[in-house]
N, C-alpha and C positions, 0 to 999 in steps of 0.2 A: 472507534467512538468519534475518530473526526468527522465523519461522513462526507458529505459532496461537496468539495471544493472549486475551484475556479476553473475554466477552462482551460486546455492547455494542449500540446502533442504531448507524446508518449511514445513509445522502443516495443516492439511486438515482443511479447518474450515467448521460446518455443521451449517445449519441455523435451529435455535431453535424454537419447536413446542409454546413454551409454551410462550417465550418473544418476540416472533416475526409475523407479519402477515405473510399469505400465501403470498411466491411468486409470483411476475409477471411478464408478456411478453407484450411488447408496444413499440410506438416510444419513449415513457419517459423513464420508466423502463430500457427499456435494451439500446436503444442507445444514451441515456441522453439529447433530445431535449425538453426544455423546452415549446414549444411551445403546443405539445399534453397532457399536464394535466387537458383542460378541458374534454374532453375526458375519462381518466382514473384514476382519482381520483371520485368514485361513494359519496365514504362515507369517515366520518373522524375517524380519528386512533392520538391519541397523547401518548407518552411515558414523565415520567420522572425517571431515572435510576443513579444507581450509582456504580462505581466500583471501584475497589481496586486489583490490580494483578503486582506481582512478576517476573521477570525473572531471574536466574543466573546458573553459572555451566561452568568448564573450554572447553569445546569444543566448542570453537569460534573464528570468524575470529580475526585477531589481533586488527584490530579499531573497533570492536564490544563492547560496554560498557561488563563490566564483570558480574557485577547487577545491575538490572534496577527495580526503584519500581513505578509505575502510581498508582492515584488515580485521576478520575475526575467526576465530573456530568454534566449531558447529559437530556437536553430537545428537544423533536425531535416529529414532527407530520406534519401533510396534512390531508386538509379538500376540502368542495366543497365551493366558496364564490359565494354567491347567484346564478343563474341558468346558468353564460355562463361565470363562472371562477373557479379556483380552484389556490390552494398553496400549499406548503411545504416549510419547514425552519428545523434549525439545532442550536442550540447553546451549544459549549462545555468550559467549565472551569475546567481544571488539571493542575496538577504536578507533573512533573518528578524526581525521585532522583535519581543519581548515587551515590551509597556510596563509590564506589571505584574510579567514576572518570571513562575518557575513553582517549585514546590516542586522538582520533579524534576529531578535535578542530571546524569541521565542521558537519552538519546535517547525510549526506547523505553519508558515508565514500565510500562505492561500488557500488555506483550509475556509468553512464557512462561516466564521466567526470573524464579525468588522470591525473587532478591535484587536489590536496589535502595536505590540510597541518595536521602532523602528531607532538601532544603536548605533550614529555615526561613525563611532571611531572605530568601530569594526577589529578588534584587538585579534591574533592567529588564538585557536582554539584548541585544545587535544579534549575528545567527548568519550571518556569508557563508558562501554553498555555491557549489562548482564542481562538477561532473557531467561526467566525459566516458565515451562508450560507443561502441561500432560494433562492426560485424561486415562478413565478406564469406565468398560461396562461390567456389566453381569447378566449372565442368563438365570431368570427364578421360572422354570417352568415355558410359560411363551407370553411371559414376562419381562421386560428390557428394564432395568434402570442406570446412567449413567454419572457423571462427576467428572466437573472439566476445570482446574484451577491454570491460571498464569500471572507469573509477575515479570516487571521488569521494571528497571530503574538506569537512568544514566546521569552524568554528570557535564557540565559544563566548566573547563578551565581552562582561562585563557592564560597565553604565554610570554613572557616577555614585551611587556608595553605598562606604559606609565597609569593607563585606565584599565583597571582589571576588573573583570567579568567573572561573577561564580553564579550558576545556573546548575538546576535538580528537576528531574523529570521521575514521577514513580507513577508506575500504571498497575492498576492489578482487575483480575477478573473471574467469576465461576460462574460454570452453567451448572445445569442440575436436568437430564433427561430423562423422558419415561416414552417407552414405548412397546408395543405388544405386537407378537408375531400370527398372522393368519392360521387354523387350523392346519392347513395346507402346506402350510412353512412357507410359499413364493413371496409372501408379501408382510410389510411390515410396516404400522403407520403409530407416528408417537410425535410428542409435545416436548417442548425445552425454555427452560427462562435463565436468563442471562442478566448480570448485574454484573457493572463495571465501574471504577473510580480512577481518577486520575489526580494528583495534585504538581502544579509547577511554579517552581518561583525563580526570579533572575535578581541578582543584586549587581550594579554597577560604581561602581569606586570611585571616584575622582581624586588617585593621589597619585602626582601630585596636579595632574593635568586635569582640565574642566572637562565632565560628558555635556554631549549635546543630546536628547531623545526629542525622537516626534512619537505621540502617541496617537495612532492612527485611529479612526473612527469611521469606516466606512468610505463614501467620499469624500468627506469632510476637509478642506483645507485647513487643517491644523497648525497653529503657530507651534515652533522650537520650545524647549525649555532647557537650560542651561544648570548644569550643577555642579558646584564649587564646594561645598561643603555638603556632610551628610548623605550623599549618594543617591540614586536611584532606586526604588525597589519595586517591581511588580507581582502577584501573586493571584495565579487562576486553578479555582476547583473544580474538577469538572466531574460530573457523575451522569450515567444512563443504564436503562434496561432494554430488555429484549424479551421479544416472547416468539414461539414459531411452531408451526405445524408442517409436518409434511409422513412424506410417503414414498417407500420403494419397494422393489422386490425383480421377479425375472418372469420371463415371459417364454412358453414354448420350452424345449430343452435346456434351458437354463443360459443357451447362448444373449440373449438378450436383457439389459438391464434399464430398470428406467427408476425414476428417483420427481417427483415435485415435493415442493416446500415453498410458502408465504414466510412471511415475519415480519414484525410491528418495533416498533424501536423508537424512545424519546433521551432527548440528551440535554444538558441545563451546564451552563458555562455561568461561572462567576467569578470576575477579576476587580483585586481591590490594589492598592497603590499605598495605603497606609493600613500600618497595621495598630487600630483603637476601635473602641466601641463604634456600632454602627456605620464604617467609614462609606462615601463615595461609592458605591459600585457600578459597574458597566456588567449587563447581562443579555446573555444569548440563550434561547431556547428553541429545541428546533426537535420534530418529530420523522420518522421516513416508515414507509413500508417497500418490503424487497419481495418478488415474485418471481419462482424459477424452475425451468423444467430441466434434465438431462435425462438422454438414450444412451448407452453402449449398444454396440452388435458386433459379433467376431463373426467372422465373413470366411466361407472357406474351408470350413474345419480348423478354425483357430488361424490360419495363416494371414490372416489379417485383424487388426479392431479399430472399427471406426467409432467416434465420437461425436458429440451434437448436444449444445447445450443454447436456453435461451435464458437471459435473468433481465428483470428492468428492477432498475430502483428509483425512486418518488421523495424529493426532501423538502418541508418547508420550515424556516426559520423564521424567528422576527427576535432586534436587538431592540434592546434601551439601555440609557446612563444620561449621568450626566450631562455627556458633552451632547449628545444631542436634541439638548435644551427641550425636553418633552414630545420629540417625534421620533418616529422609531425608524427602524429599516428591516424590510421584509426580505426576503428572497428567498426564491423557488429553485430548487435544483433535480436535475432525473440523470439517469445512464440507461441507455441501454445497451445488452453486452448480446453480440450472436458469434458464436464460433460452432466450428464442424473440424475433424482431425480424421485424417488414419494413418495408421504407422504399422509398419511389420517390426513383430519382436526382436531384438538384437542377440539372438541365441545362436542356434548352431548352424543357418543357413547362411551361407556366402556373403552374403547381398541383404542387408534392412535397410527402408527406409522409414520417413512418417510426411506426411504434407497438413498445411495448419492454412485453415483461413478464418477472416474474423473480421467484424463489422462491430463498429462501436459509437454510440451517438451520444454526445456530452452536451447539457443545454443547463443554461443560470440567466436567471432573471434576476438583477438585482432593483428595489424601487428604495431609495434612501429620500424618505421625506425631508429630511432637516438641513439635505441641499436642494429639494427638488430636482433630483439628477437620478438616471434611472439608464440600467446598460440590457443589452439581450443579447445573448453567444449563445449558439451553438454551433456542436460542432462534429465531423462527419470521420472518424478513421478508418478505415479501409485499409486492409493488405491481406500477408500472408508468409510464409515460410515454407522451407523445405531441408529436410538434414537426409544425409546416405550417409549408412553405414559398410563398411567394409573388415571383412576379417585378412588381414595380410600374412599370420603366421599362424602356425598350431591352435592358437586361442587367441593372441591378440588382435584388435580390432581398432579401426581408426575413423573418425566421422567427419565431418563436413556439413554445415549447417550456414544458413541465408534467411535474413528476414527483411520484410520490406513495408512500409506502409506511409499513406499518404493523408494529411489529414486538413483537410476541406472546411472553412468554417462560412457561418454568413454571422454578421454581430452589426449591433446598432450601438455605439458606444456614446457616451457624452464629450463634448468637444473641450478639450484642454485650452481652448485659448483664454486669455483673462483668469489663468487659474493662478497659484502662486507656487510656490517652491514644494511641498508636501506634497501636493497633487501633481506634480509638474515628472521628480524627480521617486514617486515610489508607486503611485497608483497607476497614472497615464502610459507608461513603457508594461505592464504588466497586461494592460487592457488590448494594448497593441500587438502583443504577443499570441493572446489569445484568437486576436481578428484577422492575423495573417495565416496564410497558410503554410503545410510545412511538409518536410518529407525528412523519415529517419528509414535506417538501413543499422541490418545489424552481421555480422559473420561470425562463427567459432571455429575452431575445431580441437579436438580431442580423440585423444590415444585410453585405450584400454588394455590394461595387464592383469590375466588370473595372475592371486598369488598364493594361500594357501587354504585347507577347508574350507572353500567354497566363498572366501572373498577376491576381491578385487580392487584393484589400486584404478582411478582414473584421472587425468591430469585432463584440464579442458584452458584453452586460453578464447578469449570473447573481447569484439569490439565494436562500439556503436558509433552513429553520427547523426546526428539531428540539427538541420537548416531549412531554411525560409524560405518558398516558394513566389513567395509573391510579396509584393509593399499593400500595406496595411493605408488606410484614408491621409494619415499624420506619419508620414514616413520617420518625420525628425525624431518622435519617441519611439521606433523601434529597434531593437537592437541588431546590431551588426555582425558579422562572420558565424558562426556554425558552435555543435555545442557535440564534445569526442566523451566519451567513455572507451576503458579497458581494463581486463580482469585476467586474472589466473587463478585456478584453486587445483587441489590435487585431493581427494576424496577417496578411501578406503568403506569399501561397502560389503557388509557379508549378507545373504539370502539363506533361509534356511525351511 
């Protein structure tokens, strides 16, 4: 429900031979209607996994946490339930820490919403999250209907510091699909609406020490506000729907699969600062439509499956409040996503591999009348990846995996000079980040152990790096050295 945020690089991520099923193409799989899982869940797949991964390193936007450590566990599966239904669910349990703390006092710092509030004192943070999701269809004749709920909620608490921070994040959502299968059975086209809410609030303390917040406004050089008694409180609702059409099915012997689906989607952001009749509001409304094809084909008699997918999404927003004084701020935001994959399956031959390549165009127009200042980014990612698999013993298996991509921007930013401190030290370094370019690399590797009916244990370790290719027009706001990630998890997966 965030939708299209600020420009930025990004970590190619490749899907793993060894902890992961073979990809799919469907009305479920790729355009997420619930309704065709009896259909495309043949057999059941459960995982239970757990992981542990780091992030830190100074080349980062300025409300970007500086390090960030997750730990969570994840139980995640889909089965066939008895002959004319199927399921899948999700449930996760982590925690977040910030050791250092982050400016951003809210979730989503460059998401597309131009208000935001911005918490100096930056207190260390422990954030637990719960996750729950699932869905299920029915088959009524060649009839589809389906049912898709998810919650999730987390917490914000900070640790040890004289300004304590309590922040609540709760998100929830259900779709509701219908869809109907061709005489023929190959094919199968159906409709889905989607209703989602969100509410979040952050309260900050000042005992015994003063906060300082700047509450951001687009590019507004906002003055400080200081609070000594009574605290801080912010509170944003956010609600959206979704509507969507599409269509899949197989083509020829059933080796080939192909899947398109639209969908339409508006989203209403409302945040208040006091809580009384009528107060103050700053509001965001913003609409997008998403357009997308994908192919499967098994090449070979099975010995290979190649993949191919195109999606573009389309956003436009426009803010008002208070603060700026009856002019609003508009912005335009799109993606376009192209990737192609083939992988050979990690079963009983010697030797798999998979090769991943992918093009991605990220563009934001932002126009804020009430500074007359107005930016243009976009921006170009390109790379690719490659993993081999290898069996070394009776059944164990060990992989190797590489990902690579370069990301190319052109952007027209507004000039920082004559700005003041608000603009200086959270909007201008984040604009510069966007307008430099950048290169990330990524490597894993992981071991595979059968271990009894038909599960398996997989241990995977992974680690990224993302740095700056180039200086940006205003060198002095960009940030300096590189930005590491690394991860372990160990994953228990049964197939049946």
């Amino acid at each position: 429900m965030n939708g299209l945020g600020a420009v930025a690089p990004a970590t190619v991520e490749l899907h793993s031979l060894l902890s992961l099923p073979q990809p799919r193409v469907g009305l479920f799989w790729t355009a997420g209607n619930p309704a065709a899982l009896p259909d495309e869940v043949d057999r059941g797949w459960g995982q239970l996994s757990v992981t542990s991964a780091s992030t830190s390193g100074s080349y980062r936007r300025p409300l970007d946490p500086q390090d960030e450590s997750i730990a969570n566990v994840s139980v995640a599966g889909w089965r066939p339930v008895g002959d004319h239904s199927a399921a899948i669910g999700r449930l996760t349990v982590g925690r977040t820490t910030l050791a250092n703390g982050t400016t951003a006092a809210f979730l989503q710092p460059y998401g597309p919403n131009p208000f935001f509030p911005a918490d100096t004192s930056t207190p260390r943070l422990e954030r637990p999250t719960v996750t729950l999701e699932g869905a299920e269809g029915w088959a009524l004749g060649r009839w589809r209907i389906g049912l898709a709920l998810g919650y999730s909620v987390l917490e914000d608490q900070s640790v040890r510091t004289p300004r304590p921070l309590i922040g609540r994040d709760a998100r929830s959502g259900v779709t509701v699909g219908v869809a109907r299968a061709l005489a023929s059975g190959r094919a199968r086209f159906g409709f889905y609406g989607r209703r989602l809410g969100e509410a979040e609030n952050v309260s900050l303390i000042p005992n015994p020490r003063t906060i300082r917040v700047y509450q951001l406004a687009g590019y507004a050089d906002v003055p400080y506000s200081d609070f000594t008694r009574g605290g801080y409180f912010r509170r944003a609702d956010r609600s959206g729907w979704a509507w969507g059409v599409g269509g899949a099915g197989r083509v020829g012997a059933g080796a080939q699969s192909w899947a398109v689906y639209a969908e339409e989607s508006r989203t209403d952001d409302r945040q208040i600062s006091t809580v009384v009749p009528n107060p103050p509001t700053d509001r965001w409304h913003a609409s997008a439509y998403r357009v997308g094809a994908a192919l499967q084909r098994s090449l070979r008699r099975d010995v290979a499956l190649a993949s191919a997918r195109a999606e573009f999404t389309a956003q436009r927003g426009s803010a008002d409040g208070p603060e700026l004084q009856g002019k609003g701020i508009d912005d335009r935001a799109s993606r376009l996503l192209l990737t192609a994959d083939v992988r050979t399956p990690a079963a009983a031959a010697p030797w798999a591999g998979s090769v991943l390549l992918l093009v991605r165009r990220d563009a934001q127009d932002v126009d804020d009348a009430a500074t007359s200042l107005k930016s243009v980014v976009s921006g170009w990612t390109t790379g690719g990846g490659a993993e081999l698999d290898r069996r070394v013993a009776e059944s164990a298996r060990v992989a190797l995996s590489y990902t690579i991509a370069r990301y190319v921007p052109t952007a027209t930013i507004p000039s920082a000079q004559g700005r003041g401190v608000a603009y200086e030290t959270y909007i201008a370094p984040a604009l510069e980040v966007a307008a430099a370019g950048a290169l990330t690399q990524s490597a894993a590797f992981a071991v595979g152990f059968p271990l009894w009916s038909q599960r398996e244990l997989t241990v995977r370790l992974w680690g990224s790096a993302l740095a700056p290719t180039s200086q940006s027009k205003l060198p002095v706001f960009l940030p300096r050295g590189n930005r590491r990630a690394w991860g372990v998890s160990a994953a228990i997966a049964s197939r049946r």
